[in-house]
Every structure is written in C-alpha cells, then in structure tokens.
N, C-alpha and C positions, 0 to 999 in steps of 0.2 A: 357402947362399942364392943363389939367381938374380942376377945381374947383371943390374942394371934398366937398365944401356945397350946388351946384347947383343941385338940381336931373332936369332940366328942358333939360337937354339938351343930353336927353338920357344916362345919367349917375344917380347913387344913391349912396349917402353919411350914411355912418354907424357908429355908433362911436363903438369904439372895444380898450378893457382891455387889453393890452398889457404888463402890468408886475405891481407890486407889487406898486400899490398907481399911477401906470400910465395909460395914457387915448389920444386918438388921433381918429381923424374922417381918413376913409377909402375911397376914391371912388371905383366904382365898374361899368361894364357896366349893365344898367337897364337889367332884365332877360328877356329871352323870355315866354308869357302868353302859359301855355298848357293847356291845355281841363279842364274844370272841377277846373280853377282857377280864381280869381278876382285882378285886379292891383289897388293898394290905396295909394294914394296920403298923406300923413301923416300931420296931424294937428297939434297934442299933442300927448307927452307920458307921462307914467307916472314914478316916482322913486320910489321902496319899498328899503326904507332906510335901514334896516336892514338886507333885503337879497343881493340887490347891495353890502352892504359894506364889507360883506365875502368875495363876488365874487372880489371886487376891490383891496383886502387884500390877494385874495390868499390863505384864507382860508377853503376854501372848501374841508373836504375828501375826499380823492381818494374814499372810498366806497360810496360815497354819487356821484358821477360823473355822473354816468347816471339818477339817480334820480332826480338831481339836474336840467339836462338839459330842456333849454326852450323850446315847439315843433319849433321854426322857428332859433334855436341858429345857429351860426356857429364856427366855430373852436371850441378849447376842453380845459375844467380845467386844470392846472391853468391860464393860457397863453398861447396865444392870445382867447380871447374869446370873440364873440359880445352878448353880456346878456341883457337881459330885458322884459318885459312880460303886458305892459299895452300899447297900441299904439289905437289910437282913429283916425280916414282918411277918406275919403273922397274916393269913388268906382269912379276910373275912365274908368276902362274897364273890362268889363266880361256879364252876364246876362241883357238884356233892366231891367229886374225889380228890378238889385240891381245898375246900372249904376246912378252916384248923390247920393247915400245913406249914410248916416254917419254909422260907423261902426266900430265894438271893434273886436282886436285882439290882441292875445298873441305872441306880433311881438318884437323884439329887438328896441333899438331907431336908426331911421332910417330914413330919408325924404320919402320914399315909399319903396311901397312891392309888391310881389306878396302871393296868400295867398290862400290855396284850400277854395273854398266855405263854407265848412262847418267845416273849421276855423272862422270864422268871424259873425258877431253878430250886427243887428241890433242894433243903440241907436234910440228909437223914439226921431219924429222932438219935442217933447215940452222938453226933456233933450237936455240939452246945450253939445255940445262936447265937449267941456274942463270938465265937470262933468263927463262925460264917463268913464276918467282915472281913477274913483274911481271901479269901475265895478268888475275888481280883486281882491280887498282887501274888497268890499263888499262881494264876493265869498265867500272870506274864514271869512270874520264874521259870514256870514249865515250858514255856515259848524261846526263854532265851535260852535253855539247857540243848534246845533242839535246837536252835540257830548256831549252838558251837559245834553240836556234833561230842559232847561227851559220851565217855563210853567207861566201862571198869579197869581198875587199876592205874585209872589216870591221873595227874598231881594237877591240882583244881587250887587257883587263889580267886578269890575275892574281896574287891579293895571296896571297903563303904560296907559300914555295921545296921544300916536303919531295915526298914520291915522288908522291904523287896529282897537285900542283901543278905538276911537272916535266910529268907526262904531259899533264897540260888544256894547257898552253905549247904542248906535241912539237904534239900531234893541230891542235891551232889554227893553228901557225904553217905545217900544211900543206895550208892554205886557200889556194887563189889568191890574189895581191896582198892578203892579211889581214896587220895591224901588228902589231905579239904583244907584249905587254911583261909579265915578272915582275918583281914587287916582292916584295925579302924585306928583313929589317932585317939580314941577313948580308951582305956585302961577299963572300964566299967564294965565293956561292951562284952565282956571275957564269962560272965558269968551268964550273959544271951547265948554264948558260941556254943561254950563246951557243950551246954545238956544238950544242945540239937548233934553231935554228934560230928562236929569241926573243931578244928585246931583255931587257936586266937593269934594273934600276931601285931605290934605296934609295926606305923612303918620303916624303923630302922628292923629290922628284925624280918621284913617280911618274904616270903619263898622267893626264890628265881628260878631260872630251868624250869616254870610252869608247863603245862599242854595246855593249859587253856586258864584264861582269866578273865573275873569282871569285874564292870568298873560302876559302879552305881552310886557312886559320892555324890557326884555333881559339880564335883571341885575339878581347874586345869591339876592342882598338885595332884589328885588321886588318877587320873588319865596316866598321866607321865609315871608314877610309881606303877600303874597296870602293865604300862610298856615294860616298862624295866623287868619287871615278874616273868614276861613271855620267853621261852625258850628258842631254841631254834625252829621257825617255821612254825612257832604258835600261834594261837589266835588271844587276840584282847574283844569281848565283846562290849558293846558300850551302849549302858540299858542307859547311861543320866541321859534327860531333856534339858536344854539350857534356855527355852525358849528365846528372845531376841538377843541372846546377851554371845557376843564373839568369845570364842574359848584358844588361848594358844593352844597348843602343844608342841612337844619336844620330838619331831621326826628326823630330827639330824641323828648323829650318835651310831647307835648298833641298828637300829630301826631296818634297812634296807640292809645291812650284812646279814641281819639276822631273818630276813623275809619273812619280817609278822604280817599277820593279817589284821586289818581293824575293822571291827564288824559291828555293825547297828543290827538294833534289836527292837520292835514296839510290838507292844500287844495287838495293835489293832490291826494284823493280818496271822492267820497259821503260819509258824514257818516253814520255808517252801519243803525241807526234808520232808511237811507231814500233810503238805496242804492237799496231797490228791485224794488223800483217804479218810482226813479229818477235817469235821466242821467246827465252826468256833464252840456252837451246843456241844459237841463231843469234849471240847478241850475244857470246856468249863465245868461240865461234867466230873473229869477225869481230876483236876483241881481242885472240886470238892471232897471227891472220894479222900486225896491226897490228904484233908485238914483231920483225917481223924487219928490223930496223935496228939494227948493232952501235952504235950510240952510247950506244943505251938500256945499255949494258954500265956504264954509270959509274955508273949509280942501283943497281949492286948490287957496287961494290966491295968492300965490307967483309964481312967475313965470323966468324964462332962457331959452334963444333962444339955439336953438340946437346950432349956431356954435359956442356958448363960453361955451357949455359942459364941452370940455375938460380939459377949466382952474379952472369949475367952481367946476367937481367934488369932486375933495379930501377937500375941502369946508364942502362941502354939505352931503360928507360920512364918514365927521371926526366925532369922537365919542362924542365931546365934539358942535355937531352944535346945534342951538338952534332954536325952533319952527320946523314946519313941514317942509318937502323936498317940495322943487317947482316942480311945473310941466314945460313940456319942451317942448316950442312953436318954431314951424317950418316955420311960416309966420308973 
C-alpha cells in the first residue's frame, strides 16, 4: 500500500476533514500537468485558525458553501472536504522561467500540487518561504486597512492578538505619526505587539476616542469592547467570521449618539476604495512585497510536520489553544 505521506513516488498526500473535529491524510495518484499549469512541490502551509476551525467543526452554512470554497478545494461542506488556502512550494515543472521558484498559492495542505499559472505568486529570494505563509492574512489586513479608510496620524485600536490581528497592528503602525494599540486578554501577546511596532493593551486598559478600530477576536466580548474604543463618528471594522453561530452585541448604549459605523471586511472582494484600479493579482502582489520584514518571523514560530497533522489538529483548532497556530512543514 502507498504511503499517503510520500508525494515522491508519484503519488500526493492531502490531509482532508472528514467529519466533525476529524482529520486523516489521503493519497492520491500525482495529476497529470495540462497546458498552462505548474507542479509544486510543497514546503509549508499555513493554518487560519479561525476559518480552519468552522470548516473542522462543521460549521459552515450551507448559504455560505460556495462562498466559502477554496479555488483548489476538493470535495464539499460539510464533509469530506480538503480545506486550506496558504501553501508556499517549490515549481518543479511548467515554464523554464518559473521552474526552482518559490511560490504562494491558495492551495489546500498537500505535499504538492498542480496549480494554473496564474494561480501562483512569486515569493522574492530575500523572503524566507516559511514567511510566505503569511501572504494570505497579509491580503486580507491590507483589504481591511482600505475598507477603514486609514490614513497618518490617526489613533488606530485593534481588539484580537492572533496573526490577522498582529498584521492590521504591523501595516497600521507604519502609518506616519498613527498611535496603534492591540488589545488582547493575554498578557503574553505583549511581546508579538511591541517589536512590530504597536502599543499592547489588556482590555481594562484599552484606548477609547479611537478613528478607527478592529475587531478580529471572534468573541461577542471583543465586538462590544471594539464599540466602546470608537470615537465619535468612528468606524469598528469587523474582520471575525462566526460562521452559523448568532453573535449579540451591544448597540444600545453610545452606539447611535456616537454615530459609529460597523463595517464588514472579507478578503474575498478588493475593497471598493481600490476595486477600480486594483486586481486581486495586484493586491496579493503588493502583500507579498509587504512580508519582507524579518520581525514578521515570530508570527510563524511554531512549527508541525504534515504527517502528524492529523493528530495534531483538533489541538491546534481547539478554541481554548494557546499562542499562534504553527505552520506545517513538509520536509
């Protein structure tokens, strides 16, 4: 029988959702290369803890099913599904000029792939590929920084310490004279903030009279603490997904005296400030560019070899796990 972790031997190992809080790797025979596609040999992928952990849970609405889907997914919510969306590899066949190239796609976790051309995304040689993985949730910071409409000198909070929350802090605090403060309930999280170049904050502690705040907990309490942070006429933007799960909040109060705005944010459209003159290529692009600063190195500390994924997920996607999700090395 095939070793479902070996891709070398014309086979490719996938790890694939299989039912509610379960997880197992797939072999499969490696695909045949058609026209106008590249085969990548897989390094690293990366975990979005918070969308993984729907998809793991089974949570995801049926109306949200085709929305939700990854471009390289296979099978269908709820089960069996192979999910995942950060894969960093290695071109080992297609074009002489992209053949050797390190390269980000919105690939499932996988030991290799095939990938149409223009899926896949250069990482320059002086970005490290295990940094790559960050590429996608750089995307979508750079996405909701333009949905708030930041600008310099502005007083910037952010409620939720995890990697998306890390990157909105990074991208904001390198706003001319802009004040940047993260709020997370971990005391820990203090030593992620400063080096990126934001102020740390528990939530009794945290700013008020913000211009502009996010909210990427995922928690009702960290919503209701982003309202409270808004100033007058501020905006709260709100990157969490909750998938099926009803969220109060608190809209009584200053709410309407203080005419915030609450504003959704997902990656999966430009936001419209950028949409007439940038494509998504461009923004992902420009998210790459973004990772080459070694500081970002500490949001991918940790690390899990693909073949103990499977034991290691529900771990790693429990709600009560602690620090960042590791990235997921293949060699």
């Amino acid at each position: 029988m095939p070793d479902p972790t070996d891709g070398n031997k014309g086979q490719v190992s996938a790890l694939w959702m299989t039912g509610q809080g379960q997880a197992e790797l797939r072999a499969a025979p490696e695909p045949r290369l058609n026209a106008g596609e590249v085969r990548v040999r897989t390094l690293w992928s990366g975990i979005s803890r918070g969308t993984e952990r729907l998809v793991f849970e089974g949570r995801v609405p049926p109306s949200e099913y085709e929305r939700m889907a990854s471009p390289l997914q296979e099978g269908a919510f709820p089960f069996p599904v192979k999910y995942g969306y950060c894969a960093v590899g290695i071109v080992e066949e297609g074009p002489d000029d992209l053949v050797g190239q390190t390269v980000f796609a919105l690939h499932p976790h996988q030991t290799g792939f095939n990938a149409p051309m223009a899926m896949v995304s250069r990482i320059p040689e002086h970005i490290p590929a295990r940094r790559g993985v960050l590429a996608a949730n750089m995307e979508t910071a750079l996405n909701a920084l333009w949905d708030a409409g930041c600008g310099p000198g502005d007083d910037i909070v952010v409620v939720g310490g995890g990697v998306v929350g890390l990157l909105v802090a990074h991208l904001a605090s390198r706003l001319p004279g802009a004040q940047v403060t993260l709020v997370d309930v971990a005391p820990e999280r203090r030593h992620l903030v400063e080096p990126l170049g934001a102020a740390f904050a528990l939530p009794d502690d945290a700013p008020r009279d913000a211009d502009h705040v996010f909210h990427t907990s995922a928690s009702p309490a960290g919503l209701d603490l982003a309202l409270s942070c808004a100033g007058f006429e501020g905006g709260v933007v709100e990157m969490s997904w909750y998938g099926d799960r009803r969220v109060e909040v608190s809209l009584g109060g200053a709410f309407h005296s203080k005419r915030l705005r609450l504003i959704s944010s997902q990656v999966g459209q430009v936001a419209l400030s950028r949409r007439m003159r940038w494509t998504h290529a461009r923004r992902l692009s420009a998210a790459i560019q973004l990772l080459d600063d070694p500081r970002l190195d500490a949001l991918v500390a940790e690390e899990v070899m693909f073949v103990d994924l499977p034991g290691a997920l529900p771990d790693i996607l429990s709600s009560n796990a602690d620090g960042l999700p590791p990235v997921v090395r293949y060699t």
